[in-house]
ZAFI-943890 format. One record per residue (C-alpha): residue number from 1; residue in three letters; x, y, z. Coordinates in nm, 3 decimals, m for minus. Example, Ala and Ser with C-alpha at 12.3 -4.5 7.8 and 13.67 -1.06 7.14 Angstrom:
% ZAFI-943890
> 1; ALA; 1.230; m0.450; 0.780
> 2; SER; 1.367; m0.106; 0.714
***
This chain:
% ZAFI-943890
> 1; UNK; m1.413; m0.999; m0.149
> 2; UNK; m1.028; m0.982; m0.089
> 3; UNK; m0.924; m0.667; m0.152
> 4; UNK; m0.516; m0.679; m0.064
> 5; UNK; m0.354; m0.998; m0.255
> 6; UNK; 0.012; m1.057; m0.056
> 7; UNK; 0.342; m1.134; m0.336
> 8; UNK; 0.555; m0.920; m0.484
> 9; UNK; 0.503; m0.558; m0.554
> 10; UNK; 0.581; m0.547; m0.958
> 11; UNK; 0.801; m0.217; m0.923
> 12; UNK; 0.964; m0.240; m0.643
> 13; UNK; 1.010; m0.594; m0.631
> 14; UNK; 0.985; m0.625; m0.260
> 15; UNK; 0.765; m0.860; m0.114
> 16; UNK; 0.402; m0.666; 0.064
> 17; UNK; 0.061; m0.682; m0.060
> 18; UNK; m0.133; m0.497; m0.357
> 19; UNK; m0.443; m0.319; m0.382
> 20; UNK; m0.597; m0.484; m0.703
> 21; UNK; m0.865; m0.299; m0.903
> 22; UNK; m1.132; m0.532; m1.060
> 23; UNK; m0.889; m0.597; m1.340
> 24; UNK; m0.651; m0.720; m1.086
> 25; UNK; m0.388; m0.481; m1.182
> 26; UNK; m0.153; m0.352; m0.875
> 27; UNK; m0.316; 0.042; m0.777
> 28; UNK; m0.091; 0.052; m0.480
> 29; UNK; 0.099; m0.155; m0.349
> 30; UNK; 0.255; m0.218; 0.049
> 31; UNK; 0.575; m0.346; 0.125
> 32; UNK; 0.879; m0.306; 0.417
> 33; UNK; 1.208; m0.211; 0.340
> 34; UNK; 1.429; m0.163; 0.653
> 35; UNK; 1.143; m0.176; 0.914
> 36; UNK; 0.956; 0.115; 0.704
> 37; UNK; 0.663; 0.058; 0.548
> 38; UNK; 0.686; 0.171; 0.215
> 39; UNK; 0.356; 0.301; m0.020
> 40; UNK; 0.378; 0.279; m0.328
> 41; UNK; 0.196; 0.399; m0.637
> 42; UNK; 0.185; 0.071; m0.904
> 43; UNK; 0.071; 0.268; m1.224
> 44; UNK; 0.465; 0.320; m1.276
> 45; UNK; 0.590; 0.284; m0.912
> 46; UNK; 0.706; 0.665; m0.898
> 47; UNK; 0.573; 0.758; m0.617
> 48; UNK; 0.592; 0.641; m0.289
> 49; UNK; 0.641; 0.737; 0.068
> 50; UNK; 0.852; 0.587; 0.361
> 51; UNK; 0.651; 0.553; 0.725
> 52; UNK; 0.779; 0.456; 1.062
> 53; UNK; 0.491; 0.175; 1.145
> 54; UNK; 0.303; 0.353; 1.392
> 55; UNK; 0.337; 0.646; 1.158
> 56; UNK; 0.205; 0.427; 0.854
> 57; UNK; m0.140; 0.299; 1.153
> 58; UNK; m0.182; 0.644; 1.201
> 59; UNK; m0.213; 0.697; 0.826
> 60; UNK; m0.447; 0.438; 0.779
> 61; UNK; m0.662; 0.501; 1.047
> 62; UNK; m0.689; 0.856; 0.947
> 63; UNK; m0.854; 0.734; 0.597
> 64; UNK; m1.073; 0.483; 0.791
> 65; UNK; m1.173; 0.796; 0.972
> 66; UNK; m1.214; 0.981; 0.639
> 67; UNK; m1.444; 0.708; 0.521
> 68; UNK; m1.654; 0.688; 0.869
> 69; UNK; m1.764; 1.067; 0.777
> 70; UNK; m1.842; 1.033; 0.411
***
């Protein structure tokens, strides 16, 4: 199963990949915007926040890390 489907994030409008939920509507989406990686919530695209790239590895990793122990 693909989880991440690579377009266009639908509130931001910049070009990443989405996390789909089974109804293959966007949950969150990634995307770069001046070398940042950007998160973003895709409920309403209100939230998001703005990582360096090793910053956003280290952020991933930590849930990886977070899922290894659950």
């Amino acid at each position: 199963m693909k989880y991440w489907v690579e377009g266009t994030a639908d509130q931001s409008h910049l070009i990443g990949i989405s996390l789909l939920d089974n109804g293959y509507d966007n949950v969150l989406s990634l995307s770069v915007e001046d070398g940042k990686i950007v998160f973003t919530e895709e409920c309403d695209g209100y939230y998001n926040v703005v990582l360096s790239k090793e910053d956003a590895k280290a952020a991933l990793q930590e849930a990886i890390d977070w899922i290894d122990k659950a």
